[in-house]
N, C-alpha and C positions, 0 to 999 in steps of 0.2 A: 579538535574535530573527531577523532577517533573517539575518544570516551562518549563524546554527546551522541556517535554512531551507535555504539555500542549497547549504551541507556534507550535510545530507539527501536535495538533492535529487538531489547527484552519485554518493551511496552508492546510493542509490534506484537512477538508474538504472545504475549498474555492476552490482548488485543483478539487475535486470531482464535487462542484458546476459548474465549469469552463467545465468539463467536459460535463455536460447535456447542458449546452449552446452550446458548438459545435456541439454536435450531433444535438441537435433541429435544428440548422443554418444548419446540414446537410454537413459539411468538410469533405474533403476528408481524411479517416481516415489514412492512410498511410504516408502521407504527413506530418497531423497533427501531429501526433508520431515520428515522423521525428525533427520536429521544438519543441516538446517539448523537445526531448532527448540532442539536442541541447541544451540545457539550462542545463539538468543538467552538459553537459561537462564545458558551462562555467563557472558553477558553482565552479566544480569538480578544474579546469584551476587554479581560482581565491584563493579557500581554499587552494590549494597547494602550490601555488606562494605565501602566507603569511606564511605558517606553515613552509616554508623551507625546508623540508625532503626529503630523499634521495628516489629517484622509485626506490623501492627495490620489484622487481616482481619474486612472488614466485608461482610455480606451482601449490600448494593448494589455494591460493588467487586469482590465474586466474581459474581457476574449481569454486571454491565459488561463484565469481564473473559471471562467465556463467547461473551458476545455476541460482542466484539469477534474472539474468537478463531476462534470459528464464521464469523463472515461472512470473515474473512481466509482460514481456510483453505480454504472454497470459492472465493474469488472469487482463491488461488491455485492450488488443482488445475485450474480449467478454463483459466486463464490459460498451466498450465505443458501442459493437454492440448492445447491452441489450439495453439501452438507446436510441438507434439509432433507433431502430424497434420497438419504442413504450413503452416500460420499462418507468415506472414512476419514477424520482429520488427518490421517497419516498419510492418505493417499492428498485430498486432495490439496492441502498447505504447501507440501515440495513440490507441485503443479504451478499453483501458482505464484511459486518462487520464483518459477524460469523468468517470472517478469523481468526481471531483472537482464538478462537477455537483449530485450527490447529496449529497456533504457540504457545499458554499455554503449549494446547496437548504433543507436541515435546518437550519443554521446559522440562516439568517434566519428559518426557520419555532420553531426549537425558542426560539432564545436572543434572538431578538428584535431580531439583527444589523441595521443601517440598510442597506435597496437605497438605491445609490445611483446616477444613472445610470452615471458611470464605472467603477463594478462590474458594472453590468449590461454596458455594453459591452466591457469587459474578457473577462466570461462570452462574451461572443457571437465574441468573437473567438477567444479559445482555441479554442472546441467548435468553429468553422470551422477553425482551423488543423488541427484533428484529424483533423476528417472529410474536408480536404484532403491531407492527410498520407498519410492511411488508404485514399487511393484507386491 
């Protein structure tokens, strides 16, 4: 799990990186969201076509999947508007780092994760590197 974190977390930010290059180029953001989403479906198309498995489409997994999808692509239009209107990728990437935050947050709250000090201090340190970062 660590390596595959790892490998995600370097798409992620080339990903992010790719990001501030369209905005500076100025795309049409709509569009571009568009042609990105596309990707993940081919994506999506390709891993399914190898793994085999049956569309077994359940109610709670379309709802999740709304969800998921809705809070993404808000919390990517303003991330790509940020950017757009002058937003510095240095400022605004360790911004929206802190997400991460919100899902520990949940984490311990929904699933009953153990706080542990060195998780907390781990937390405290991140969101300082951020807001250090971000200045």
């Amino acid at each position: 799990p660590i390596v595959l974190a790892l490998v995600s977390l370097i798409f992620y930010g080339l990903g992010a990186f790719f990001n501030k290059v369209a905005a500076t180029d100025g795309v049409y953001f709509p569009l571009f969201l568009m042609i990105v989403n596309l990707v993940y479906v081919v994506m999506a198309v390709v891993i399914h076509a190898q793994e085999r498995q049956p569309l077994n489409l359940t109610p709670r997994m379309i709802g999740t999947a709304i969800l998921v999808g809705s809070f993404g692509a808000v919390g990517y239009a303003c991330m790509f508007y940020a950017l757009r209107n002058g937003g510095e990728g240095s400022v605004v990437f360790p911004i929206v780092g802190l997400g991460i935050l919100v899902s520990v947050g949940l984490s311990f709250l929904v699933y009953r994760e153990p706080i542990t000090g060195p998780r907390l201090l781990g937390l405290a340190m991140a969101a300082g590197s951020i807001v250090i970062l971000s200045r």
